[in-house]
Structure formats: structure tokens, C-alpha cells
C-alpha positions as CSV (number, residue, x, y, z in Angstrom):
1,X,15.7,-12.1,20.9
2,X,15.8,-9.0,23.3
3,X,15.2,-6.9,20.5
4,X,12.7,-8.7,19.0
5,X,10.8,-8.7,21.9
6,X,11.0,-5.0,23.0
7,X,9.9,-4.2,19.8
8,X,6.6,-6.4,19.8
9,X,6.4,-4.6,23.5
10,X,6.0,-1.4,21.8
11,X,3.5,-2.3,19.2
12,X,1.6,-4.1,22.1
13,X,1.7,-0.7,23.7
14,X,0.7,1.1,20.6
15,X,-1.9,-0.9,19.7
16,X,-3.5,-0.8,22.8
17,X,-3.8,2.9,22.5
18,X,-5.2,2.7,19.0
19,X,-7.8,0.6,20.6
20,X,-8.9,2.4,23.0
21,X,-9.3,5.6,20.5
22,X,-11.3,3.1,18.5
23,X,-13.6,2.6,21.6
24,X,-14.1,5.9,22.2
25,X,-14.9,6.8,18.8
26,X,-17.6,3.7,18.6
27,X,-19.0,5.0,22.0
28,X,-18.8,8.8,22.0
29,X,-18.1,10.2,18.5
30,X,-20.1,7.6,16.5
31,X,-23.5,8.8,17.9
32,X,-22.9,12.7,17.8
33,X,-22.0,12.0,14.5
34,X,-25.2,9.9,14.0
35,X,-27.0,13.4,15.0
36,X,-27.6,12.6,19.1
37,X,-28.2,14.9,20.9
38,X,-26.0,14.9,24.0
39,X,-29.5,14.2,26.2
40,X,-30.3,11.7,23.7
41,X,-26.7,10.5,24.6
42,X,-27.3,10.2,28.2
43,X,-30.1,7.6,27.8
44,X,-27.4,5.3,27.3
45,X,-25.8,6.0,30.5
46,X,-28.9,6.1,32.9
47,X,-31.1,2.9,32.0
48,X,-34.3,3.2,30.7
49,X,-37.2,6.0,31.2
50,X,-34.9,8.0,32.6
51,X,-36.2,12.1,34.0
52,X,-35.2,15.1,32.5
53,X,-33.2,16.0,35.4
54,X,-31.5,12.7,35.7
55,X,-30.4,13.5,31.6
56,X,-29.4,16.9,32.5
57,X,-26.8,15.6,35.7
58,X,-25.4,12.6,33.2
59,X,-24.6,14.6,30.4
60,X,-23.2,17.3,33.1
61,X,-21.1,14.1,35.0
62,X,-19.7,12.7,31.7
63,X,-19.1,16.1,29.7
64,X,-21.2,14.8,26.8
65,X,-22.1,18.6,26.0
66,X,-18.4,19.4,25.8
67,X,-15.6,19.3,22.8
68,X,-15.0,16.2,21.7
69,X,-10.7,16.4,23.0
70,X,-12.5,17.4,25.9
71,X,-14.1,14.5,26.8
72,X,-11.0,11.8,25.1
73,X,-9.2,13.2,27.5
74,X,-11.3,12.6,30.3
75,X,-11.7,9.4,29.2
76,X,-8.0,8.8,29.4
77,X,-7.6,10.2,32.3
78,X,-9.8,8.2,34.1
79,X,-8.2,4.9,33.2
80,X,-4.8,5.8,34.5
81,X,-6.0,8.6,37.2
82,X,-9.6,7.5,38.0
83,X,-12.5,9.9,37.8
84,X,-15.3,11.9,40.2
85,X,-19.1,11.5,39.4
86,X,-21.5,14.1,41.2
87,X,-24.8,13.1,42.6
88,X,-26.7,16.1,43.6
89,X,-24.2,17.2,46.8
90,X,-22.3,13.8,46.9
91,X,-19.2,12.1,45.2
92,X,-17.9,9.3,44.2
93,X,-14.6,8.1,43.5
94,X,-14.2,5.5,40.6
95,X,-10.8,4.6,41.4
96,X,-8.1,3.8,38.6
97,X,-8.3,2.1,36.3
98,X,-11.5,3.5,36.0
99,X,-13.4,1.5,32.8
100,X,-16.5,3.7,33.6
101,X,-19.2,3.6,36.4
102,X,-22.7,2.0,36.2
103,X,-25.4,4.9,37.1
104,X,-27.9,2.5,36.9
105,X,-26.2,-0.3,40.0
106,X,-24.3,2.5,41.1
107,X,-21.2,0.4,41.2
108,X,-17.5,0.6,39.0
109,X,-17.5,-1.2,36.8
110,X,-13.6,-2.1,36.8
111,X,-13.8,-3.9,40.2
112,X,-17.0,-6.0,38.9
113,X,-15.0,-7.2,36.1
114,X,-12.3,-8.4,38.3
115,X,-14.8,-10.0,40.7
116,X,-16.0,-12.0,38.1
117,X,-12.9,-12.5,36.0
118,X,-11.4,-15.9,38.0
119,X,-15.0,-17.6,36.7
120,X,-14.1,-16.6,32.9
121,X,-10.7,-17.3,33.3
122,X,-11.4,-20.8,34.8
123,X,-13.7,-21.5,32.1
124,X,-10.9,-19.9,29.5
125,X,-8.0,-21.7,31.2
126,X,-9.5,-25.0,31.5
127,X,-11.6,-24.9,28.1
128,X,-8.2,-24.1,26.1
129,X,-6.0,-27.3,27.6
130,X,-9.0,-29.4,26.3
131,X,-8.9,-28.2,22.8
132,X,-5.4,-27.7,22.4
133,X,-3.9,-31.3,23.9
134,X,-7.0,-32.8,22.2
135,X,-7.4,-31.1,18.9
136,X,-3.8,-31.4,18.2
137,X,-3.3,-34.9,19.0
138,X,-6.6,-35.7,16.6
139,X,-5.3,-33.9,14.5
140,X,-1.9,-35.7,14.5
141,X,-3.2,-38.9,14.6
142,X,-5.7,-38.2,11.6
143,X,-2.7,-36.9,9.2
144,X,-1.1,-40.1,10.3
145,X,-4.0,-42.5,9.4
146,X,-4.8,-40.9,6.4
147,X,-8.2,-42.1,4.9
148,X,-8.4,-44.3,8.3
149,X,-11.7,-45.0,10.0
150,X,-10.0,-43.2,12.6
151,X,-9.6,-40.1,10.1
152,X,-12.6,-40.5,8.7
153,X,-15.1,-40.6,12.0
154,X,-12.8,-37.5,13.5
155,X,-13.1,-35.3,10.7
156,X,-16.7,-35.8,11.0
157,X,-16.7,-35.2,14.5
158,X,-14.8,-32.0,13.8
159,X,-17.0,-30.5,11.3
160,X,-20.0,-31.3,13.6
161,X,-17.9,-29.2,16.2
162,X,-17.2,-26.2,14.2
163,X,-20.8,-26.4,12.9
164,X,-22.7,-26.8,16.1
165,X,-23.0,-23.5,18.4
166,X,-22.2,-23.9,21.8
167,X,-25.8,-22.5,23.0
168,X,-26.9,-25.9,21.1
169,X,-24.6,-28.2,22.2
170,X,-24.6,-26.6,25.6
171,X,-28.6,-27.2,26.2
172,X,-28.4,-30.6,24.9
173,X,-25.5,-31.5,26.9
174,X,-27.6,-29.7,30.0
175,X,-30.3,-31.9,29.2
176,X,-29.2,-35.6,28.5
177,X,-25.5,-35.5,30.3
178,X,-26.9,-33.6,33.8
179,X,-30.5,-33.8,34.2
180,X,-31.4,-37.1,32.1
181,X,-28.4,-39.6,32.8
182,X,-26.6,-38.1,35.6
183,X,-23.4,-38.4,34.3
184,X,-22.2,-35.2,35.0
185,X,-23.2,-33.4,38.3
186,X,-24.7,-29.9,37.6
187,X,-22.3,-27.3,36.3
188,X,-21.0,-24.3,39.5
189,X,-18.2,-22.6,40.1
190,X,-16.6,-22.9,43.2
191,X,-13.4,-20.7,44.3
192,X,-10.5,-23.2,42.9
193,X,-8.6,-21.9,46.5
194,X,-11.5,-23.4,48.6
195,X,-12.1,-26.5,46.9
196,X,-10.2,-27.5,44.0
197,X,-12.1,-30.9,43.5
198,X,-15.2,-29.0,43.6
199,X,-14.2,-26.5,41.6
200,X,-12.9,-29.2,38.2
201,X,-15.8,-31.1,38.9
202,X,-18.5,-28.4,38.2
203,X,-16.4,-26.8,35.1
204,X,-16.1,-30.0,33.6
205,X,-19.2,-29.6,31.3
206,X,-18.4,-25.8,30.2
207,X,-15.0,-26.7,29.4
208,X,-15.5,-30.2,27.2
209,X,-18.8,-28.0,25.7
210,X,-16.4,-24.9,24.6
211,X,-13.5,-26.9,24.2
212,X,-16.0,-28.7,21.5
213,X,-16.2,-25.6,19.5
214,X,-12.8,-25.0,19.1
215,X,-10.8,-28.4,19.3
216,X,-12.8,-29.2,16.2
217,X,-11.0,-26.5,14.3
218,X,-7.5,-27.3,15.9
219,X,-7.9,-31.0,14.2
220,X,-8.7,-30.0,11.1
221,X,-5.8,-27.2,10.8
222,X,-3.2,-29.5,12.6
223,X,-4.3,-32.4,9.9
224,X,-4.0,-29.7,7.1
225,X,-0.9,-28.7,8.4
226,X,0.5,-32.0,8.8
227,X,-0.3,-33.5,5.2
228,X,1.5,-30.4,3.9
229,X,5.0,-31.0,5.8
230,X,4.7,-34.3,5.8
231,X,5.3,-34.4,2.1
232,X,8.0,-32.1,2.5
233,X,11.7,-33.2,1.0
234,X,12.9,-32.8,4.0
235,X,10.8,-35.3,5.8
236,X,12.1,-37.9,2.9
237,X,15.3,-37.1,3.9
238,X,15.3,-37.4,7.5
239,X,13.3,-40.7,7.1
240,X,16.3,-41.6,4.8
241,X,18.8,-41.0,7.2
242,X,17.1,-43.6,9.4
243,X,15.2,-41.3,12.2
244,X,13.2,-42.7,14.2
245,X,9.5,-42.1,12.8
246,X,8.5,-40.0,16.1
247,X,11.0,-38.4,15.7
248,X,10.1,-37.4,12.3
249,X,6.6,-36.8,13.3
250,X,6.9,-34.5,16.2
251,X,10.3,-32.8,15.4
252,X,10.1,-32.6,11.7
253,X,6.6,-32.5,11.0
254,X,4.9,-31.3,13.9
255,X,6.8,-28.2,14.7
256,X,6.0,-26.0,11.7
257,X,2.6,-26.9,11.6
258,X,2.9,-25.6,15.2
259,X,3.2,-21.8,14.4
260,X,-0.5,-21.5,12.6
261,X,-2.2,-23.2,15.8
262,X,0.0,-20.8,18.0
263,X,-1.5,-18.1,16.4
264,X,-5.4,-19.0,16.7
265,X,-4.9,-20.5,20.4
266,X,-3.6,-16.9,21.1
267,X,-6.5,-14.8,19.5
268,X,-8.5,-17.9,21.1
269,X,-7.5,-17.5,24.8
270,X,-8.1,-13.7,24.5
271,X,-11.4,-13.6,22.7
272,X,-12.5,-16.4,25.7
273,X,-10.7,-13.8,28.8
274,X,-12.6,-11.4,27.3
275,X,-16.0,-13.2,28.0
276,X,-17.6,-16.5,26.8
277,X,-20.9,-15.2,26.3
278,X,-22.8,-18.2,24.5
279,X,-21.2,-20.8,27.5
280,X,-21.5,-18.3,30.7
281,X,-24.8,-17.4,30.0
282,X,-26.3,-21.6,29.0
283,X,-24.5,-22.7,32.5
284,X,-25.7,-19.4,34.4
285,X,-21.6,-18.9,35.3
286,X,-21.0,-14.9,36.6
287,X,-18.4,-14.6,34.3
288,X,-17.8,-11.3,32.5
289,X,-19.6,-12.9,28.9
290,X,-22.7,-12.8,31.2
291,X,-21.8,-9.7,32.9
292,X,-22.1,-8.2,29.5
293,X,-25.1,-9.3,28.3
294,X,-27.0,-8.4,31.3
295,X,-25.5,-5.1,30.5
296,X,-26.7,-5.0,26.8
297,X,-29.9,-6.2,28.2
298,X,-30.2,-3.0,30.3
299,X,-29.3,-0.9,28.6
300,X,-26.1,-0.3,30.5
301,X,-23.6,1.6,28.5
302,X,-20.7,2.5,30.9
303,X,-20.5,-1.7,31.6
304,X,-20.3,-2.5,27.8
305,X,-17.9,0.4,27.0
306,X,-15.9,-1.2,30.2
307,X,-16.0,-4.9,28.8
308,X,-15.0,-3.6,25.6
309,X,-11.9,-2.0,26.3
310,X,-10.8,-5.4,29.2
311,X,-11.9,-7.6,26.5
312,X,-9.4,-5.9,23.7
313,X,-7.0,-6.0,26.2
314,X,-6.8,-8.9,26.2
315,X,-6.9,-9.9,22.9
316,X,-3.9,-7.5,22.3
317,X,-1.6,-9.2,25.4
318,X,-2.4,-12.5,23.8
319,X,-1.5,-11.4,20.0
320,X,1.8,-10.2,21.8
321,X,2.2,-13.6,23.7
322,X,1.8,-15.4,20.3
323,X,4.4,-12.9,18.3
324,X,6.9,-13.9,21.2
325,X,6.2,-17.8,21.0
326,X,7.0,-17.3,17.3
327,X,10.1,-16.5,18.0
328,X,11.1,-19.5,19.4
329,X,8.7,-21.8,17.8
330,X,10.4,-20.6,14.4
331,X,13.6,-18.5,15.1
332,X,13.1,-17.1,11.0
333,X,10.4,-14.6,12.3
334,X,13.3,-13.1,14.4
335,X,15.0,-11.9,11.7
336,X,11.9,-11.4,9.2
337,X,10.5,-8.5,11.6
């Protein structure tokens, strides 16, 4: 398992690095490429209307006239050393990890993200024990029931889920649940550390809305996985050998269908850590989804490139995470790779 598990550890490592070649390559190489200009280049960096001599001092700051190795390197090197930007006679530090630093707010971006990442990670966190618990148990009860009303009305449900977009079922929820009924108090996030009542009661709605999405699709696959086993020979004969049925169910047949849903809840989580754009931006939560659209929105390069890169980081720890729970969800994958 050691082994297994070091060697996942390296691929984790190497993949990350991959990525962030990739990034750079989208952000820096791409463009050039494209047949920028390095001042055309620096409009990305400096907002909108931007002088001539603001152009000339970004493409000076960020080495955009330089070789291409040139500037990878000082890419690099700023996320594990941090980097210096020069305005006119003054300097400033963007301290490692340094994902880049906003010219236009005149702020890192790295410690933004992290200022803002407890919101998207409460909205992740709480959003992904709704879906799983609940799309898994719907799912288990639907293979079950089989041509049930039960079945029936939840598949439904589920294919209204997956169908709808959050920014639809977000408003509407906005508009009946909060503002027409009252049932739900209006959506906030509050520090879980200063009030943790406070803090469940105004992510309720952003999690049961994005937990929506997504528990739709873990019904269907967990049914769909669940039919399959459960015509299995081996589920025959552990029924013939007088298990009990839940035991059958959850031992038998529940485990294997475990591994597919282990994979998507990985890719899930990280995709969500990296920013819930659609449900930030309906219930106005500073997450880092929002963070990056006002970003796109301005035109703000440095922030998107920084997003980027925390966002795939994300999604790569979580693809490890998963490889690992493989392991011991089906002990075959230890030996396979």
C-alpha cells in the first residue's frame, strides 16, 4: 500500500508540473504565438485604456519582451521564491507562493484567494455531504424499488437536476424559498469560528441548490451501478448462502459500485475548491468562483492566471485523493498499477 501510494505521490507531483507548463503556455506563449505584440500583451495585465507608459513599465515588470525560458522561469520562480514588481522608484514584494499580482487593485493575488477560500470551501464542503449521503441513498433505494413510484418520481427528479443549471434553480429558489415564502432566511456567510449556527443557516440554500446539480447525477450512476452488481452471480450466491439482505446490499452490491462515484466526487470536490462560479456569483458569496469572474470582467489577467493554476491544484490533490481511496475501496487497483 506504501508503494502504491508513493508512486501516485509522484504522478501527483508530476502532474502538477505539467499543469502549470500548460498554464503558462495558455497565458504567455499562446498569444505571442497568436502574433501579440508584447505591448499588446501588457493590456491584459494593466486593465483597460491603459497609457503608453503604463505598457512600456508592465511589459518591463513581467519580462514579456524577453525569451520565452526567460520568462517560464520567472514564472517558476515566483511560485516557490516569490517575485519583485517596480513602480517607478518603489517595490513590492509578492511573497511566495506568488500566483501573480493584480496591477489594476494593486494587491497579490495569492493572499486574496486564501481570504476568500474558507467561503468556497464551505460552500464545497457542505454542498458535497448533500449530494453524496443523498444521491447515493436515492440511488440505492431506486435500484432496490425497481420500476417503483419511488424509482420512478426520483429518476425524474434526477434528470430535472442534471438538466436544470444552477443559475436557474438558484434564482428561482432566491425568489419563492427566500423572498416569497420565507422559508429559508437570506443566504450569508458568516465565519463558521464566530457562529456556527449562523454560519449553516445562511449556506443552507447554496448547498441544497449545488448539491441539486450533482446529487442528481450520483442517483442515477449509483442506480446504474447497482442494477449491474446486483445481477451478479455472486450476489445469487451470497443470497443463497442465507445473508442477510443488507448485508448483501451494502457489502456485496454497494461496494463496487462505490469506486465509479469515488471517482466523480473526487474530480467534483476539486472542480467546486476551485471556484463555484454559477452558485457564488447567484447568492453574491466572496468565494474565489466570484473572485474570478469579477476578474474576467476586468480584464484582470494576473487574477485569472492565479485562479487557474489554485484551481488545477486542486483538481490534481483530489484525483490523487481518489487513486488512494481506490486502493482500499478495491485492493485489485493495488496490484493493477
Amino acid at each position: 500500500m506504501l508503494t502504491y501510494i508513493l508512486r501516485r505521490l509522484g504522478a501527483g507531483v508530476l502532474l502538477l508540473g505539467v499543469v502549470t507548463m500548460v498554464t503558462f503556455v495558455i497565458f504567455y506563449v499562446v498569444p505571442r504565438l497568436a502574433g501579440q505584440t508584447p505591448q499588446q500583451l501588457a493590456t491584459m495585465y494593466v486593465g483597460r485604456a491603459p497609457t503608453p507608459a503604463a505598457l512600456e513599465a508592465t511589459v518591463d515588470r513581467l519580462n514579456l519582451d524577453q525569451p520565452v525560458i526567460l520568462q517560464f522561469w520567472e514564472f517558476i520562480k515566483g511560485i516557490f521564491v516569490g517575485a519583485q514588481y517596480e513602480f517607478g522608484g518603489r517595490v513590492v514584494e509578492c511573497s511566495a507562493p506568488c500566483f501573480g499580482y493584480s496591477f489594476q487593485n494593486y494587491q497579490e493575488v495569492f493572499p486574496e484567494i486564501m481570504a476568500r477560500l474558507p467561503v468556497t470551501a464551505s460552500l464545497a464542503i457542505g454542498a458535497g455531504v448533500i449530494w453524496l449521503v443523498g444521491g447515493v441513498a436515492v440511488g440505492v433505494v431506486s435500484a432496490i424499488k425497481k420500476g417503483s413510484l419511488f424509482d420512478r418520481l426520483a429518476m425524474g427528479v434526477a434528470l430535472a437536476g442534471v438538466s436544470l443549471p444552477v443559475f436557474f434553480t438558484g434564482l428561482l429558489a432566491l425568489a419563492f424559498l427566500v423572498h416569497a415564502w420565507n422559508i429559508f432566511p437570506t443566504p450569508g456567510y458568516t465565519p463558521l469560528i464566530e457562529n456556527p449556527w449562523q454560519w449553516a443557516v445562511g449556506m443552507i440554500l447554496p448547498w441544497l441548490t449545488l448539491a441539486f446539480l450533482h446529487a442528481a447525477q450520483y442517483a442515477r450512476q449509483t442506480r446504474g451501478g447497482m442494477l449491474e452488481t446486483m445481477g451478479e452471480d455472486y450476489i445469487r450466491t451470497a443470497r443463497a448462502k442465507g445473508l442477510p439482505e443488507r448485508t448483501v446490499i451494502f457489502k456485496h452490491g454497494l461496494r463496487p459500485t462505490l469506486t465509479p462515484i469515488v471517482t466523480i466526487f473526487g474530480l467534483d470536490i476539486g472542480l467546486v475548491l476551485g471556484g463555484a462560479v454559477l452558485t457564488e456569483s447567484v447568492y453574491s458569496l466572496n468565494g474565489i468562483g466570484r473572485y474570478a469572474v469579477q476578474a474576467i470582467v476586468q480584464s484582470d489577467l494576473p487574477v485569472i492566471l492565479g485562479v487557474t493554476l489554485f484551481g488545477a491544484f486542486f483538481v490534481v490533490v483530489c484525483n490523487l485523493v481518489v487513486d488512494i481511496l481506490y486502493a482500499w475501496v478495491d485492493p485489485r487497483v493495488r496490484v493493477a498499477r
